[in-house]
PQR file with spaces between the fields and no chain letter, atoms N, CA, C, O and H, PARSE charges and radii, in Angstrom:
ATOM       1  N    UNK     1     -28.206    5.979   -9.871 -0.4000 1.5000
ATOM       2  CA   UNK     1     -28.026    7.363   -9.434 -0.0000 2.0000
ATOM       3  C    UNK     1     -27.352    7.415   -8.067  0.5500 1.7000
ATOM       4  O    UNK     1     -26.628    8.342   -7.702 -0.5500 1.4000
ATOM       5  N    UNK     2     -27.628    6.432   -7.409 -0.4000 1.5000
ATOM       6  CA   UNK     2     -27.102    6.477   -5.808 -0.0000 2.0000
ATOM       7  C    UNK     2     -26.113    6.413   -5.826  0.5500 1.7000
ATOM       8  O    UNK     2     -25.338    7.078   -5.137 -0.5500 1.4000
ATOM       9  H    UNK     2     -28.216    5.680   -7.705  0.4000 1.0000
ATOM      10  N    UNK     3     -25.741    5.294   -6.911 -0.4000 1.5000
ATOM      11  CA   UNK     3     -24.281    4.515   -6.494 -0.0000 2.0000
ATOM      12  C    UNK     3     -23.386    5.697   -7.511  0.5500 1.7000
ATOM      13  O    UNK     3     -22.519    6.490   -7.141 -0.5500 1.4000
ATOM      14  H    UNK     3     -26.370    4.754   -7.471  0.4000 1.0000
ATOM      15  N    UNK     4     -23.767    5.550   -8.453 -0.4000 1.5000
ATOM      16  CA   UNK     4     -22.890    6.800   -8.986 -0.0000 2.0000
ATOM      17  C    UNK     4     -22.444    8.341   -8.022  0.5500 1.7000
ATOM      18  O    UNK     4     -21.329    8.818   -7.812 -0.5500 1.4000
ATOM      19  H    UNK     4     -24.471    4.906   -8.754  0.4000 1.0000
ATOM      20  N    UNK     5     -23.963    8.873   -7.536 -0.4000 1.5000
ATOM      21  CA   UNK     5     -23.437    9.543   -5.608 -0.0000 2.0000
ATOM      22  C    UNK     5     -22.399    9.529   -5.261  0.5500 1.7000
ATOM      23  O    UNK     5     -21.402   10.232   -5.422 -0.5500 1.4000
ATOM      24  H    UNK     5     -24.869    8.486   -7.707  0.4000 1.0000
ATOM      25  N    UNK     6     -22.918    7.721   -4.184 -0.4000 1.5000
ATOM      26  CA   UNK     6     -21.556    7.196   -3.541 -0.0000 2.0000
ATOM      27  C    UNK     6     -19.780    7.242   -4.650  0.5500 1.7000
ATOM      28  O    UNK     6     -18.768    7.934   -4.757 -0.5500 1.4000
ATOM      29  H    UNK     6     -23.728    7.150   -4.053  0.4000 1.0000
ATOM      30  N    UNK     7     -20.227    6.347   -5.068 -0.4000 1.5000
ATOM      31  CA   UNK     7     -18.999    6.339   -6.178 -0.0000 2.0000
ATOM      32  C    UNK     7     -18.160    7.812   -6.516  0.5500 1.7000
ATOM      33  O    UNK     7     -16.960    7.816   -6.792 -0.5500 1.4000
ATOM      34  H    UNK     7     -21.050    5.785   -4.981  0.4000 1.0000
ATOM      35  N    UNK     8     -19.013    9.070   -6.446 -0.4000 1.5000
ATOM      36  CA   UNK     8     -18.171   10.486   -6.659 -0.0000 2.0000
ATOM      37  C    UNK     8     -17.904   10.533   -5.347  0.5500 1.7000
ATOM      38  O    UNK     8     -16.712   10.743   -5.121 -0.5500 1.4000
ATOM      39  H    UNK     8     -19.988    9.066   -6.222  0.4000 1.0000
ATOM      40  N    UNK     9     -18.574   10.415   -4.416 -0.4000 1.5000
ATOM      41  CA   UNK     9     -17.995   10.666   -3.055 -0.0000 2.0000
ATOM      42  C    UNK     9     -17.036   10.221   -2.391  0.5500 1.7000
ATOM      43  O    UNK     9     -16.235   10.912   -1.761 -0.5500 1.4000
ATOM      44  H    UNK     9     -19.542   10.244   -4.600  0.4000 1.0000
ATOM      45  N    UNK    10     -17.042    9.019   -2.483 -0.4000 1.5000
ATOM      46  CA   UNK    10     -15.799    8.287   -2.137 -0.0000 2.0000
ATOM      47  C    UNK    10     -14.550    8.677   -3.106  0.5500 1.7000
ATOM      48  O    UNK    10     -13.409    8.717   -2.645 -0.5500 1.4000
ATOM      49  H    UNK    10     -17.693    8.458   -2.995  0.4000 1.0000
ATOM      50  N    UNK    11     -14.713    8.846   -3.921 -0.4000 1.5000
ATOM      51  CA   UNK    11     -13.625    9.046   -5.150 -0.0000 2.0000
ATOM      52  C    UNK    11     -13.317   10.516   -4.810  0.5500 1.7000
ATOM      53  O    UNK    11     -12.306   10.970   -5.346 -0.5500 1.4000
ATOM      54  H    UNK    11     -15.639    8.813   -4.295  0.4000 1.0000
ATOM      55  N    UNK    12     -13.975   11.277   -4.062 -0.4000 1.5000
ATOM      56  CA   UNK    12     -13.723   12.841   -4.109 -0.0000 2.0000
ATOM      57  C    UNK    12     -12.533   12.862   -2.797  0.5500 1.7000
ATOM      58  O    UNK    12     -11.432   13.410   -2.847 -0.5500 1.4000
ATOM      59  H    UNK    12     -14.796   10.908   -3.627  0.4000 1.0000
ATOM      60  N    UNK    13     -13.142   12.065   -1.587 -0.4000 1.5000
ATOM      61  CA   UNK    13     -12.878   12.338   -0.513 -0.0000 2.0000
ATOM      62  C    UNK    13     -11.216   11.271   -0.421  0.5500 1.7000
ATOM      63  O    UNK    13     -10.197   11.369    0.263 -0.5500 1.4000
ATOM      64  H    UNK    13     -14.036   11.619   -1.546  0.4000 1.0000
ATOM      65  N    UNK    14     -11.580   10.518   -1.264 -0.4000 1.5000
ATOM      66  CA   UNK    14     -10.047    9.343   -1.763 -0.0000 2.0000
ATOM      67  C    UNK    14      -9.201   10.788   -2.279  0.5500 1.7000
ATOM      68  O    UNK    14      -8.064   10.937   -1.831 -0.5500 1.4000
ATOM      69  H    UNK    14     -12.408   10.439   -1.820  0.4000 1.0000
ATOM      70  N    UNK    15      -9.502   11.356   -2.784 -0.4000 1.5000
ATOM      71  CA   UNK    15      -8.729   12.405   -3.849 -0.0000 2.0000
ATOM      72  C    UNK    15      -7.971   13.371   -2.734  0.5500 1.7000
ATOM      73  O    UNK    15      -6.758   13.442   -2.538 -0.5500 1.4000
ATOM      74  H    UNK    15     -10.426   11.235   -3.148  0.4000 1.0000
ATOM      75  N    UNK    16      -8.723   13.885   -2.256 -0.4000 1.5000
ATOM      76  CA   UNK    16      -8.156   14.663   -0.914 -0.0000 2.0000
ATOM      77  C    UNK    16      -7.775   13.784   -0.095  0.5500 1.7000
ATOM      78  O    UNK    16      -6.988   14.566    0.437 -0.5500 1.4000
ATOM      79  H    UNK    16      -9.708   13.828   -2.415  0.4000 1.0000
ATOM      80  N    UNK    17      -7.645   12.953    0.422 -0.4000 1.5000
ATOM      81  CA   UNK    17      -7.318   12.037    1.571 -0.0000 2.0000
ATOM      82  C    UNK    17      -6.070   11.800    0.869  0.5500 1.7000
ATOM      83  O    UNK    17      -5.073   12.008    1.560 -0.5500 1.4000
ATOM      84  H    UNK    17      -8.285   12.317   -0.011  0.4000 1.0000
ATOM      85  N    UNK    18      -5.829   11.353   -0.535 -0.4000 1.5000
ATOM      86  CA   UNK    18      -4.142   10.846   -1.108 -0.0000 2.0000
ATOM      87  C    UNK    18      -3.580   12.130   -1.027  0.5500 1.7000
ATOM      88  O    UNK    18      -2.583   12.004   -0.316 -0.5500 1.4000
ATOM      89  H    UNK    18      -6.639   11.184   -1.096  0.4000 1.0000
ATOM      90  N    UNK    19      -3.706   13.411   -1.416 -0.4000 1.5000
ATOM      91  CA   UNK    19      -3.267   14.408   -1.708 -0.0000 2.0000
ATOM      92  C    UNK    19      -2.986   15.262   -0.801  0.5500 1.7000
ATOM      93  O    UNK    19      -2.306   16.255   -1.061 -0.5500 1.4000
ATOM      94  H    UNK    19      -4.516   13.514   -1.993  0.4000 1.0000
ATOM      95  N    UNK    20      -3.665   14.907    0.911 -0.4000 1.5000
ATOM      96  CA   UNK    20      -3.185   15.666    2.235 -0.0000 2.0000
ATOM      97  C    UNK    20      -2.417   14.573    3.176  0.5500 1.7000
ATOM      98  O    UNK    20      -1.788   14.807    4.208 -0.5500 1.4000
ATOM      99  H    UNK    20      -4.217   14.101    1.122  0.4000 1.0000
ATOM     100  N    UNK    21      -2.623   13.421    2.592 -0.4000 1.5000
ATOM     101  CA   UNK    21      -1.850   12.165    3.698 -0.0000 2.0000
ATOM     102  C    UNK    21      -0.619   11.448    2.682  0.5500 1.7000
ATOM     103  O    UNK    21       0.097   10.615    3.239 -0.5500 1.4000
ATOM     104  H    UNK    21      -3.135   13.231    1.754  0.4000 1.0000
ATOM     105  N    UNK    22      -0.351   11.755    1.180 -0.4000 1.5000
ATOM     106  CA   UNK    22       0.475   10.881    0.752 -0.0000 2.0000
ATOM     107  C    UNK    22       1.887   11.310    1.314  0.5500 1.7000
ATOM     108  O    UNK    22       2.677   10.458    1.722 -0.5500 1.4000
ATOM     109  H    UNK    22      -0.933   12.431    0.728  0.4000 1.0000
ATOM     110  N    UNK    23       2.148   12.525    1.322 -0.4000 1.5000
ATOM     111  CA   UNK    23       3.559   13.073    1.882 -0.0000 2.0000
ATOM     112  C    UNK    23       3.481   12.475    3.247  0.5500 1.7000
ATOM     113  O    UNK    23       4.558   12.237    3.795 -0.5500 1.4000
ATOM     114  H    UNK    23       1.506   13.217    0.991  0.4000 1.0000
ATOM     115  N    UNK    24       2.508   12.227    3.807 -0.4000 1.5000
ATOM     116  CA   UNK    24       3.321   11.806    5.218 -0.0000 2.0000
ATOM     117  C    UNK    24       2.870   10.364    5.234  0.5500 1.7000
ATOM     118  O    UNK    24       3.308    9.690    6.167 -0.5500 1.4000
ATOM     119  H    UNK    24       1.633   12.420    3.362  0.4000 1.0000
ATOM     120  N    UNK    25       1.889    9.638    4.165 -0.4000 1.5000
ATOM     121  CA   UNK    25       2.203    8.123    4.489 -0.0000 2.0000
ATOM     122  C    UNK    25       3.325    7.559    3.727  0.5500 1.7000
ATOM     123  O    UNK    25       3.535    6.406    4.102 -0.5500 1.4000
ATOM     124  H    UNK    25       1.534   10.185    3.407  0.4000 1.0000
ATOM     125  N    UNK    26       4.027    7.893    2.910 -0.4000 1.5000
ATOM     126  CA   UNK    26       5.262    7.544    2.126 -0.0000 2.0000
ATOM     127  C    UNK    26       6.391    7.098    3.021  0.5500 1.7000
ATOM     128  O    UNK    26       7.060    6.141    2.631 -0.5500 1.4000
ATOM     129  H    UNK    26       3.857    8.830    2.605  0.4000 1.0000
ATOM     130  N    UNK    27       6.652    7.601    4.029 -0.4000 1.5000
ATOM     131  CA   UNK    27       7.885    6.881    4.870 -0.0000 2.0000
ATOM     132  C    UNK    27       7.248    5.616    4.988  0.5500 1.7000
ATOM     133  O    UNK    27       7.622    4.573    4.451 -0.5500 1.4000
ATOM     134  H    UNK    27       6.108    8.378    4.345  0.4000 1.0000
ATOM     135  N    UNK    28       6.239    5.779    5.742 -0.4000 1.5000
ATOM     136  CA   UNK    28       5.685    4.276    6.403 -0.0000 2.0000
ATOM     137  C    UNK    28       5.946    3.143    5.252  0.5500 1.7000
ATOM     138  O    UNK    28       6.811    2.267    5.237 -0.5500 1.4000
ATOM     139  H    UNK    28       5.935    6.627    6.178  0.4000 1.0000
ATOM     140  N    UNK    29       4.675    3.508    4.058 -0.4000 1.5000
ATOM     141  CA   UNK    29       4.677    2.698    2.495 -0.0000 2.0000
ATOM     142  C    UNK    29       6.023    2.068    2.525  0.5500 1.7000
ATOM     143  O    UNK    29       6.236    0.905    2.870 -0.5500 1.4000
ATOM     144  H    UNK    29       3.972    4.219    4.071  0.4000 1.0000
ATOM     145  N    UNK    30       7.141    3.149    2.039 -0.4000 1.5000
ATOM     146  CA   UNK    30       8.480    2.500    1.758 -0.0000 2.0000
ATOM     147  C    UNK    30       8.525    1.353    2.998  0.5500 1.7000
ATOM     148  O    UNK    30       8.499    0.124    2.929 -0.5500 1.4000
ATOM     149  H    UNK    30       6.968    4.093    1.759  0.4000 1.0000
ATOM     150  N    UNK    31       8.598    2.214    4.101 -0.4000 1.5000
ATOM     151  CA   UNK    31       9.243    0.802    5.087 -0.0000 2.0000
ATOM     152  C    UNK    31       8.614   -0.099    5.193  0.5500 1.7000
ATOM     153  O    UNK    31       9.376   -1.016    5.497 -0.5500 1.4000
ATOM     154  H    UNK    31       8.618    3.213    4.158  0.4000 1.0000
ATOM     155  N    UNK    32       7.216   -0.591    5.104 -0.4000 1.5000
ATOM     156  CA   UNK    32       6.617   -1.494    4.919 -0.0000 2.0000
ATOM     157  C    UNK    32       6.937   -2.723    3.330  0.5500 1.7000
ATOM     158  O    UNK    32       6.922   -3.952    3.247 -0.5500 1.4000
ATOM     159  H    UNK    32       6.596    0.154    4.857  0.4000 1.0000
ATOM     160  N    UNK    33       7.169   -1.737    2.407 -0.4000 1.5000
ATOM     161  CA   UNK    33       7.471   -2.434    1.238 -0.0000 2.0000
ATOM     162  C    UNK    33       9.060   -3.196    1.894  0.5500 1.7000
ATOM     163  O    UNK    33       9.146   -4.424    1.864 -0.5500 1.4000
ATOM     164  H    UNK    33       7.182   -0.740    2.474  0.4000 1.0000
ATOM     165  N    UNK    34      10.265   -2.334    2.472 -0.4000 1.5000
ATOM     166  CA   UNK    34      11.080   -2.871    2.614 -0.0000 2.0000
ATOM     167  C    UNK    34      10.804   -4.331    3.250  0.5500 1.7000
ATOM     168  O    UNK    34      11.021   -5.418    2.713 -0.5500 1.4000
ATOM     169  H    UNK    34      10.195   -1.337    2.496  0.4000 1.0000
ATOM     170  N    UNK    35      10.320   -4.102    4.412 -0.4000 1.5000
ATOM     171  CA   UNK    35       9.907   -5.178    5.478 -0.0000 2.0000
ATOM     172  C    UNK    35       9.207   -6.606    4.990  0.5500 1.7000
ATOM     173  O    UNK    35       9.395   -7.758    5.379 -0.5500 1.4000
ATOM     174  H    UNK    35      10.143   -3.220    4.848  0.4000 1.0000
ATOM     175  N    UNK    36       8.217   -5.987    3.856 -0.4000 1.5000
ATOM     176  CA   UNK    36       7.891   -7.251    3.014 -0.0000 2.0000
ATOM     177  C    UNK    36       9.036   -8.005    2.230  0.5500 1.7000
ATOM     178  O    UNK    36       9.295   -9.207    2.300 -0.5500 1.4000
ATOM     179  H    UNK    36       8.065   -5.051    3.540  0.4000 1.0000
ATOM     180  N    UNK    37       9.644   -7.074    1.492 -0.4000 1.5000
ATOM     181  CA   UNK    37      10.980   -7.697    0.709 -0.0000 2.0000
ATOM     182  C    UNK    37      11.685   -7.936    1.073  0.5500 1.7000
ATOM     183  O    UNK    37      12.354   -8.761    0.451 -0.5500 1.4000
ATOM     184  H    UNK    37       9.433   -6.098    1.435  0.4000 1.0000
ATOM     185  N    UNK    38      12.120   -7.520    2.205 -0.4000 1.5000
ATOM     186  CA   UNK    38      13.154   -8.244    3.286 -0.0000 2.0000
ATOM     187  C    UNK    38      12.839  -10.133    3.461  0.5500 1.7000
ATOM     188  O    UNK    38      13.549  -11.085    3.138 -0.5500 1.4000
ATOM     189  H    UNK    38      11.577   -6.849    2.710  0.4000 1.0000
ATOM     190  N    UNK    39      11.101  -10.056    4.285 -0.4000 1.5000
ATOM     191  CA   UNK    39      10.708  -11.132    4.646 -0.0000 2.0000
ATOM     192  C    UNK    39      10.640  -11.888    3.532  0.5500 1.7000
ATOM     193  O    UNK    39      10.872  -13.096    3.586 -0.5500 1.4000
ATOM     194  H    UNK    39      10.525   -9.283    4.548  0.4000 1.0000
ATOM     195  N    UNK    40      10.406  -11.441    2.716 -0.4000 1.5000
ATOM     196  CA   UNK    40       9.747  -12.752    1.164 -0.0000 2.0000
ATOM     197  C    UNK    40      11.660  -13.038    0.468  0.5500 1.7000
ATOM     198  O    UNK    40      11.770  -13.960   -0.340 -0.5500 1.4000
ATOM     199  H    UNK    40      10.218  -10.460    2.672  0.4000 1.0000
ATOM     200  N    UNK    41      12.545  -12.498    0.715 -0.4000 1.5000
ATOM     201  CA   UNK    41      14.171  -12.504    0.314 -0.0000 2.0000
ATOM     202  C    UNK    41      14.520  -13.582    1.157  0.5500 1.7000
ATOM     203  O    UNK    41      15.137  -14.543    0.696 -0.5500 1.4000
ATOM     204  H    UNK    41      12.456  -11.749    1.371  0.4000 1.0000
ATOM     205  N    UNK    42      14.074  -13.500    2.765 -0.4000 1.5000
ATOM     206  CA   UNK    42      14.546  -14.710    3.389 -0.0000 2.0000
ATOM     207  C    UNK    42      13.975  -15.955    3.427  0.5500 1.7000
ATOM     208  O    UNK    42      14.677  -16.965    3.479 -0.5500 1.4000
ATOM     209  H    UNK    42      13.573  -12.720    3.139  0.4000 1.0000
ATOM     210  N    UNK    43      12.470  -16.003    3.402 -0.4000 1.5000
ATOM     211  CA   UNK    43      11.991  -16.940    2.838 -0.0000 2.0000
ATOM     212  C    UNK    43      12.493  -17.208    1.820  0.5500 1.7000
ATOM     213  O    UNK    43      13.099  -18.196    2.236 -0.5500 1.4000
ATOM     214  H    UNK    43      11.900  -15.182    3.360  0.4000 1.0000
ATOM     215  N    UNK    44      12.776  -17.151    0.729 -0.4000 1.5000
ATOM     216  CA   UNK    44      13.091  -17.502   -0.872 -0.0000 2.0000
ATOM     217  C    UNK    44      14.007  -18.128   -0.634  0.5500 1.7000
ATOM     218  O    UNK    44      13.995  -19.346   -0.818 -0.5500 1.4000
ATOM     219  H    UNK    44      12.284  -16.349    0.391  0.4000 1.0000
ATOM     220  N    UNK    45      15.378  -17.293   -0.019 -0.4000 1.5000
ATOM     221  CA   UNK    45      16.446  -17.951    0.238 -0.0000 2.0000
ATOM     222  C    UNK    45      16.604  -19.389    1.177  0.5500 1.7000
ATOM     223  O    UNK    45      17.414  -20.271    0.894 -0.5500 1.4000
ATOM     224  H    UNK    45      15.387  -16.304    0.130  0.4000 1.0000
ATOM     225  N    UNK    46      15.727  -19.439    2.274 -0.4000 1.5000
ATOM     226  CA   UNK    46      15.588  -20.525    3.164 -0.0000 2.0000
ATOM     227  C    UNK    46      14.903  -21.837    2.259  0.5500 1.7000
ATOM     228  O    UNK    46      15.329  -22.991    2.246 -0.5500 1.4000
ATOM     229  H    UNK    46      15.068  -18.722    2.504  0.4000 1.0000
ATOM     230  N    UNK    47      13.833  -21.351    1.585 -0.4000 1.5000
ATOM     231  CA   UNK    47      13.217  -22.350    0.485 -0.0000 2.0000
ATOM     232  C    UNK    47      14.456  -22.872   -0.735  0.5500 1.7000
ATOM     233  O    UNK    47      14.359  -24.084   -0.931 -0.5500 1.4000
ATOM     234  H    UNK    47      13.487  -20.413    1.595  0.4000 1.0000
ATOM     235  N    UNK    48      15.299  -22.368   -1.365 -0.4000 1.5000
ATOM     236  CA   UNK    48      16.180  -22.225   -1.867 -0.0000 2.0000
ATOM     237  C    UNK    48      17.510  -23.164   -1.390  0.5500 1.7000
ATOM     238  O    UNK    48      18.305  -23.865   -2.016 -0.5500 1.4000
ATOM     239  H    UNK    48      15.378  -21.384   -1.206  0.4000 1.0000
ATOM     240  N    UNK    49      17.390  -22.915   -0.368 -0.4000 1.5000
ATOM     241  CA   UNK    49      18.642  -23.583    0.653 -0.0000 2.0000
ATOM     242  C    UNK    49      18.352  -25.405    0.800  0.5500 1.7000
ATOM     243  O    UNK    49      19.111  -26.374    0.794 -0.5500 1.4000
ATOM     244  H    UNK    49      16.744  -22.346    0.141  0.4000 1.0000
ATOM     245  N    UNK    50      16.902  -25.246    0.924 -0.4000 1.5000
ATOM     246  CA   UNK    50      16.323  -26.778    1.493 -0.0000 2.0000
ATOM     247  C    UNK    50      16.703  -27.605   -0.182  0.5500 1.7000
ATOM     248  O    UNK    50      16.915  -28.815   -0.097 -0.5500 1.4000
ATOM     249  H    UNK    50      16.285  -24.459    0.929  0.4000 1.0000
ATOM     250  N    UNK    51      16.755  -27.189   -1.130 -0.4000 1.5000
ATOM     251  CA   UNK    51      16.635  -27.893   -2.474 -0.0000 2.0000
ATOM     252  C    UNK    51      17.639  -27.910   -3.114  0.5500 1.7000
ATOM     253  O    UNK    51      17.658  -28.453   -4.219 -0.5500 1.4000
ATOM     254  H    UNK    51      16.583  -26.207   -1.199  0.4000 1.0000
């Protein structure tokens, strides 16, 4: 019973939290995804290079 509680609560307050912060965490997301794929492209390529 508790955890089921917790479990709606968190899931309620997740629900509103994506739905008032996703429009403005989406720039960041993207640039972060870029920044990863950037870094893991040059690694690959540097690993790539040695062989």
């Amino acid at each position: 019973m508790l955890i089921k509680r917790m479990a709606r609560i968190t899931y309620l307050s997740l629900a509103t939290f994506t739905w008032k912060q996703a429009l403005l965490l989406l720039p960041h997301t993207v640039v972060m995804y870029f920044i990863l794929a950037s870094i893991c492209q040059h690694m690959l390529m540097k690993y790539i290079n040695e062989y």
